[in-house]
C-alpha positions, 0 to 999 in steps of 0.5 A: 645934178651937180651941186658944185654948179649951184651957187650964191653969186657974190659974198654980198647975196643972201645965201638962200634957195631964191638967190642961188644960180647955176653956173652953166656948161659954157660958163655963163652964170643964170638964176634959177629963180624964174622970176629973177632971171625975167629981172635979171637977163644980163647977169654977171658973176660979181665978186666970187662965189660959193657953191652950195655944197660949201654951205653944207648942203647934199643932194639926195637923189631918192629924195631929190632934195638938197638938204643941210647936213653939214656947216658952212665953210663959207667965210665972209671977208673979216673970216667969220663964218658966212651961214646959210638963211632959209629954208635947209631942205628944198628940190630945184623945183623948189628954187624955180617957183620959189617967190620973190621974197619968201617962202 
């Protein structure tokens, strides 16, 4: 698992495990969300984005869980810090059947 291909795609999503998307080998850009990528078959890039490591997230491989260990240097466009919203401990899995709008 490369976390460095899992992102938020713009500064404008909420940064949580719903939202994120996967950047592919091909470079085309996916939600991992099952239910958003039904809503969304055409999605582009939009303006920039962050992986979720630069949020402060690791991948534990005995685990399997991404987990938040370290502060966001993610910076919205005034320079304040842009933080992460959510759950800080969750598996792909997690971010496949996750709802819509919860938990």
């Amino acid at each position: 698992m490369n976390i460095d291909n899992l992102i938020i795609i713009n500064m404008w999503d909420r940064p949580c495990m719903h939202l994120i998307a996967e950047v592919l080998p091909d470079g085309k850009i996916k939600y991992i969300n099952k239910i958003l990528k039904k809503e969304y078959p055409e999605l582009k890039k939009g303006k920039g984005w962050a992986s979720i490591k630069d949020y402060g997230f690791i991948f534990d491989e005995k685990t399997g869980k991404f987990i938040l260990k370290n502060k966001s240097v993610v910076k919205w466009v005034d320079g304040r810090n842009h933080n992460w919203q959510g759950l800080t401990e969750f598996t792909y899995d997690d971010i496949v059947n996750s709802s819509k709008w919860g938990d």
